[in-house]
Structures are given as structure tokens and as C-alpha cells.
N, C-alpha and C positions, 0 to 999 in steps of 0.2 A: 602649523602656522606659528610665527614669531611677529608677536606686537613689536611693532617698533617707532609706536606715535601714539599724542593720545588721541584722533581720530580713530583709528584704527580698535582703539580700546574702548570708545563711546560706540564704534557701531557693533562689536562684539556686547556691550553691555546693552545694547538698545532688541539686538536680537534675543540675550538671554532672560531679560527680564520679559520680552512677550511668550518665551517658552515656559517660563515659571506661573505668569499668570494664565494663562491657558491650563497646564497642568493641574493647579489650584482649583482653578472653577470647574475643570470638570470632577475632579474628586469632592468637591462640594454640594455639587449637583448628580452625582454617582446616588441612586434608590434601590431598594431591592424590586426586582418587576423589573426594572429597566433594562434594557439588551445592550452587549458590546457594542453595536449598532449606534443604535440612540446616543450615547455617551462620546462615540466617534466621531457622528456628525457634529456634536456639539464643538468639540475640538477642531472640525475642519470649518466650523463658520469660525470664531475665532480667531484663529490664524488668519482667515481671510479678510476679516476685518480689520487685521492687523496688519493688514498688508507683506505676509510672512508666506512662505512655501514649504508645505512638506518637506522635509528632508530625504524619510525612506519613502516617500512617494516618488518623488522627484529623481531621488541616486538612485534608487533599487525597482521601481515599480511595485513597493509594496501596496498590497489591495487595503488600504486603509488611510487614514493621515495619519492616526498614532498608533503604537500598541498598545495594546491593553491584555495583560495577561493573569489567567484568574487560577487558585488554588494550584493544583495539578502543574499548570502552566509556567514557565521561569522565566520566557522573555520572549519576545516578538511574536503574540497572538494578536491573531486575525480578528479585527473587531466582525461580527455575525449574529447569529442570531441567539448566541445564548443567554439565557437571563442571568440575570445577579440576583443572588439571597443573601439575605440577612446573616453574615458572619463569614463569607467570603474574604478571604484575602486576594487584596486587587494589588496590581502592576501597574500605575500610565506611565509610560516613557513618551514622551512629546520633544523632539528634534525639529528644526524647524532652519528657515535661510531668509534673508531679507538682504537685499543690497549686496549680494555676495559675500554674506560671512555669513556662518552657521553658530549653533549650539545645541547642549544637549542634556535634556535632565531629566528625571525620572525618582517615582518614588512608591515605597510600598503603604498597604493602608489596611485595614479589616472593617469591612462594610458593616456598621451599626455592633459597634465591639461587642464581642459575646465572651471570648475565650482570653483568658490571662497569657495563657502560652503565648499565643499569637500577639497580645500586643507586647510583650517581652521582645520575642522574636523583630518586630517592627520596632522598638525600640533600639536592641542592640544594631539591626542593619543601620540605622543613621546614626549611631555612635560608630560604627566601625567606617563609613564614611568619612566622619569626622575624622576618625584619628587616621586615614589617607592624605589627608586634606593638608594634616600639618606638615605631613611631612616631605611638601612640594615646596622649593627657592631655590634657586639659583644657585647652582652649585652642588645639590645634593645628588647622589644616586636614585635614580627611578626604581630603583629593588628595594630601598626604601620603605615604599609605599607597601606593599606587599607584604615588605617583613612584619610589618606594625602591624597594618589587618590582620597578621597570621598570628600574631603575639595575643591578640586581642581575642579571635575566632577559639583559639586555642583555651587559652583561661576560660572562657565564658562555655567551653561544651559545646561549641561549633563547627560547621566543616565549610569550605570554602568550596563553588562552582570554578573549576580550574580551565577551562576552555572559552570563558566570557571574560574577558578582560575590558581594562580601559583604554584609552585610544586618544592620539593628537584630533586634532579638531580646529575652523577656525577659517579654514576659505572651502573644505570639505566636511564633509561627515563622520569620514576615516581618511588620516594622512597620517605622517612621522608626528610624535614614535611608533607610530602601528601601535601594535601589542604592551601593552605597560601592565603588567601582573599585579593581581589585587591579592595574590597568596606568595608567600615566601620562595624565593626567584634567588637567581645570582644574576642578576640586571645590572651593568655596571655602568652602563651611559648613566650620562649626568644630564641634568635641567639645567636649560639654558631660560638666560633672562628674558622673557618674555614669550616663552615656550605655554601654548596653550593646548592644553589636556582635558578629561572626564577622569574622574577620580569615581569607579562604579563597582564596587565589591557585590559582590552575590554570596550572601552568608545564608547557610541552608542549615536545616535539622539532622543532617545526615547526606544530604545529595555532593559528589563531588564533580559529576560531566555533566555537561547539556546535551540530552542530542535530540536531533531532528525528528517532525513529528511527519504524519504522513503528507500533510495539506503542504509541505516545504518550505514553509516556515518557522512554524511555533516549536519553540524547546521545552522539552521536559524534562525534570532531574532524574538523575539516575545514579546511585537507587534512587528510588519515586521518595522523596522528602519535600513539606515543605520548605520555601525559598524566598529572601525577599532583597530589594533591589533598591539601592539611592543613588543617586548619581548628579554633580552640580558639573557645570564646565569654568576651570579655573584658568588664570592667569601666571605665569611663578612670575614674583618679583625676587629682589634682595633678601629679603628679611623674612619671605614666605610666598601668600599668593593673593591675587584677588579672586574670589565670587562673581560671577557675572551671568549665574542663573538665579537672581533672586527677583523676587516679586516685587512688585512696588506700585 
């Protein structure tokens, strides 16, 4: 999608902040004891009361409202019946539509922090977002993005999930550009003004492919490392981008 009003940019903002705030409460409300189940519903009243629609419910028939994926897990688990412990590293991605526009964000966490590695780990994945983030305006190369996270992954002793990319976004779930690489690419399209995207690197300990698991969903790393995941849905302007998955 290309904003091209600020209508258009208020209901993109009006969608991303109910994605953000739903992702938030449920990771606040995330206990150990508590099942991917329980944690999902909580997500799907929410949204509902938000007057919001599943996204992968909605596009894909996914058996959930969001995902939620734990340890092991890299991206689109089936929320069920597994419980959550005490130092779990968790995934919610929460996509959602209101009024025919979409967003999409997600983020990583370690349930009642135990382990330094892992919030290291969860640290560097939203600093490696971040420095995606900058490098989205008008004008620039969409390889860009990628190079930076790889620049970043690289220095800091990391490997990047090369088959989960970022993706246009904005009257769909997945539209142009399709595929936007969060690892070093020769991507040579350029962002257009108003060009709405997911800027979502997947920075792992060692995993570089996702693949499918038996239930046809859920990804795993492979090699088996853990993995973790941020992702905001942006705007490019002139001079950079707007945010319009924040909380508020």
C-alpha cells in the first residue's frame, strides 16, 4: 500500500496502535501455568473489543487470532495447549484489520527472566529492528535494510533466519514489495513515499532457515537455535518513516 492522505494514515495508525496494545497486554498478562490457549483468547477478546479482525485468521484460516511461539519455536505457533514456564522465551505476533487496513507487529520476551543470554539475545533482536527501521525513506534501497541488520548480526556473533522476511502491508497482510530481506540482499528497488512495510528481522544463535513443522504451520530453526523476533509496521516518508504500531 501507498499512503497517500492523512486519512489513510490515521486509519493505518488507528489499526497499529490496537495491534500494539493487544500485543502488550497479552505479554503482561503472559504467567507460567498459563497455556498458548489462554493467552490467545485473551488476544482474541481484545481485538474484539476493538472492533479489529484477525489477520492470519481472516487471510489464511490460521487456527488462532495470533501466534504465539515459544523456545524451539521461530514463528507462527499454534496457540494449544501447551503451558508456559518460568524462562521461556515467547513470540506474539498480533496482525490484525479494522476498516480495511491492516497491521503488524510482534515481539520477543523471556517469561520471568532467568537467563542473561536470552535477554541479551532479546535485546540485540530490537536493536537490530531498530537499526532496519532507519534505514526505510524515500528514496532509499529496500537492500538497505538487510545490509544494516547483517552489518549489525554480524558484529554482535549472530546469524540471521534467511527465508522469513519483511513484507508490504496496509490494505492486505502480504502485498508489494512481497519479500523485503532482513539479511544482506542485492535488493535494488527503492521506497517510495508512502510505501508501507514490516521491518521484522529474525536474529537467531546459530539458526539460518525456518522450516515447517508437522501440524503446517509452526517454523523451527534449523539448525535448532534459539530465535527471536520484532517487528513494527512503518510508513517511509522523506526524511525516514513513521511508526504506526505503537501503543498508546
Amino acid at each position: 500500500m501507498t499512503v497517500t492522505g492523512e486519512e489513510e494514515l490515521a486509519a493505518l495508525q488507528a489499526i497499529g496502535k490496537i495491534c500494539a496494545n493487544v500485543m502488550q497486554s497479552m505479554i503482561q498478562a503472559a504467567q507460567p501455568g498459563m497455556t498458548t490457549l489462554e493467552l490467545d483468547a485473551l488476544g482474541a477478546l481484545l481485538l474484539e473489543e476493538a472492533g479489529a479482525l484477525s489477520a492470519p485468521r481472516v487471510t489464511y484460516d490460521f487456527p488462532g487470532a495470533t501466534c504465539i511461539s515459544v523456545n524451539e519455536e521461530v514463528a507462527h505457533g499454534i496457540p494449544g495447549p501447551r503451558v508456559l514456564q518460568r524462562g521461556d522465551l515467547i513470540n506474539i505476533d498480533v496482525s490484525a484489520s479494522k476498516g480495511g487496513f491492516f497491521a503488524d507487529t510482534g515481539a520477543s520476551f523471556q517469561l520471568k527472566s532467568t537467563d542473561p543470554e536470552i535477554d541479551r539475545l532479546c535485546r540485540d533482536g530490537r536493536k537490530a529492528m531498530e537499526i532496519g527501521i532507519a534505514e526505510v525513506a524515500s528514496g532509499k534501497p529496500l537492500g538497505d535494510i538487510g545490509k544494516a541488520i547483517g552489518r549489525f548480526a554480524q558484529n554482535r556473533g549472530y546469524s540471521l533466519i534467511r527465508n522469513l522476511a519483511s513484507h508490504g502491508v496496509g490494505r492486505s497482510l502480504h502485498e508489494y514489495p512481497e519479500e523485503v530481506a532482513t539479511w544482506p540482499n542485492r535488493d535494488r528497488r527503492r521506497i517510495t513515499k508512502g510505501m508501507v512495510l514490516t521491518v521484522e528481522p529474525f536474529l537467531s544463535q546459530g539458526g539460518t532457515w525456518a522450516n515447517q513443522g508437522d501440524d503446517g504451520w509452526t517454523l523451527y530453526s534449523s539448525p535448532p537455535a534459539l530465535t527471536v523476533q520484532y517487528e513494527h509496521t512503518v510508513v517511509a516518508t522523506e526524511t525516514g518513516c513513521i511508526i504506526v504500531t505503537l501503543p498508546g
